[in-house]
C-alpha positions, 0 to 999 in steps of 0.5 A: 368800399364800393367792390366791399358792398358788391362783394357781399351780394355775390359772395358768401364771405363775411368783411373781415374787420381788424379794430383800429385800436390793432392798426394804431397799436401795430402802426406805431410800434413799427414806427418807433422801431424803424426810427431806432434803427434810424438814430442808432446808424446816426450816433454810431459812427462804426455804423457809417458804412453803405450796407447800413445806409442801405438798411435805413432806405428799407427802415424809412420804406417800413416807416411810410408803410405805417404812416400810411396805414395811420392816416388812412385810419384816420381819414376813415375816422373823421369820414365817420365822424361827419367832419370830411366827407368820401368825394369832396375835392380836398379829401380826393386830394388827400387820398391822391397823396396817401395812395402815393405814400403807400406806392412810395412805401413799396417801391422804396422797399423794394429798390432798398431790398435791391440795393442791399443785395447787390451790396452783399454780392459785391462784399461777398465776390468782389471783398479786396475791391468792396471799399473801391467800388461801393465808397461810401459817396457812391452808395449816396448817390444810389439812394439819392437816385432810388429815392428821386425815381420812387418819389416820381414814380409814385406821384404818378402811378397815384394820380392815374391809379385808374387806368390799367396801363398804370396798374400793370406796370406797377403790378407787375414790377413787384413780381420782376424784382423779386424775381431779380432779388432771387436770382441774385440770391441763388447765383451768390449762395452756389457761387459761394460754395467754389469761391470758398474753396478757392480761399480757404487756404488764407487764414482770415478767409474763413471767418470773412467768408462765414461773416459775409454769408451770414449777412446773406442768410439775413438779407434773405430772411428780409426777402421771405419776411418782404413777399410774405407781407407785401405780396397778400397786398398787390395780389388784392390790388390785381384782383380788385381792378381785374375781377372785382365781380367775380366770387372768388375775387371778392372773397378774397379782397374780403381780408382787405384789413388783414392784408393791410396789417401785415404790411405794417406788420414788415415793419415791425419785423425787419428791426428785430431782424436786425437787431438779432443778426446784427451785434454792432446793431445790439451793442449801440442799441444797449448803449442807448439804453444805458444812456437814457436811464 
């Protein structure tokens, strides 16, 4: 709020303000789609597989992201309202553990991103030996690995969030991993080309192959959707801790609240991916909704 009110003095950029009716409308549709994908995984037995318990990491990062951004509306609320006020030790320890929730949400994003595409190079290269190297106890293990180091790793960036040798780090590891996520991505799709040259005289290879680059083309839409809606954000966490009084700086960080709906717009948008990419998905979530009416 105080680089907002020093913004205005050295910039002519008005705030740009989203309603709270939009972050609550917003944040609650993604919450209910993510926790679909949740219980449609659970009660379809087919669905059982490590590529889907990967998806669900992403479907519960999406669903902190929202949670996140509707608490802190709330907070921001009752902070209006008079009940809790902006430096008391009970509201800093509250903000302590929404800031975790949010780096939580981000970095459970992108290890599941990470996750998700070093399972479909291993369908996709390595498919008579898939069941043997990712079973489904392994992929457990990944997550409960992924989760353990998140968890951790949030606690701590939150509670020294001030230091810059906490937000370089933490600033930094979205651009590795994305980086990462891409090369895996342009390695697999040129690998791709000659490896279905290779099997294209088995007569299964065909439909296998075309099946597994389909789940590609989607984990990379989830990619593009993911920086798209991720990046606006730590670009305004950069630039608030390094250049907060310049100009330009504070014009941009002027789209704050826009930059925060797009995150919980990710989470909105990665369940209809799933369902459009996925026919398995469809058909249980049609299932579902027979049974309820």
């Amino acid at each position: 709020e105080n680089i907002s009110d020093f913004s205005l003095n050295i910039t002519d950029c008005n705030q740009v303000v989203v309603p709270e009716e939009v972050f609550f409308t917003v944040a609650a549709a993604g919450i209910l789609e993510n926790l679909l994908i949740l219980i449609a995984v659970v009660r379809n037995k087919n669905l059982h597989l490590p590529m889907y318990f990967f998806i669900c990491s992403l479907a519960i990062s999406d669903m902190l992201g929202s949670l996140y951004k509707t608490l802190e509306n709330i907070f921001i609320i009752l902070c209006k309202m008079g009940y809790l006020t902006r430096h008391g030790d009970f509201e800093k320890k509250l903000d302590d553990a929404m800031d975790s929730m949010f780096i939580l949400s981000l970095l459970g994003s992108i290890f599941s991103l990470l996750a998700i595409a070093a399972d479909r190079y291993i369908t996709i290269f390595y498919a008579l030996r898939y069941h043997n190297i990712m079973t489904l106890r392994r992929a457990l293990v990944i997550l409960a690995i992924i989760w353990t180091f998140c968890a951790g790793s949030s606690i701590a960036i939150a509670l020294f969030s001030y230091e810059a040798a906490t937000v370089i780090p933490f600033t930094t590891l979205f651009p590795l991993m994305m980086i990462f996520i891409l090369c895996l991505y342009v390695h697999m799709f040129l690998l791709a080309r000659s490896h279905a040259k290779k099997i294209a005289s088995l007569p299964t290879s065909t439909v296998h192959h075309r099946t597994n680059m389909k789940g590609a083309i989607t984990l990379t839409i989830f990619l593009g959707v993911f920086l798209c809606c991720w990046a606006p954000f730590v670009l305004h966490i950069l630039l608030a801790r390094f250049c907060p009084h310049n100009p330009y700086c504070a014009c941009y960080m002027s789209i704050f609240h826009v930059n925060g709906t797009l995150i919980m717009c990710n989470a909105i948008i990665d369940p209809m991916i799933f369902a459009f990419r996925s026919p398995e998905l469809r058909s249980t979530f049609k299932k579902m909704f027979y049974c309820y009416r």
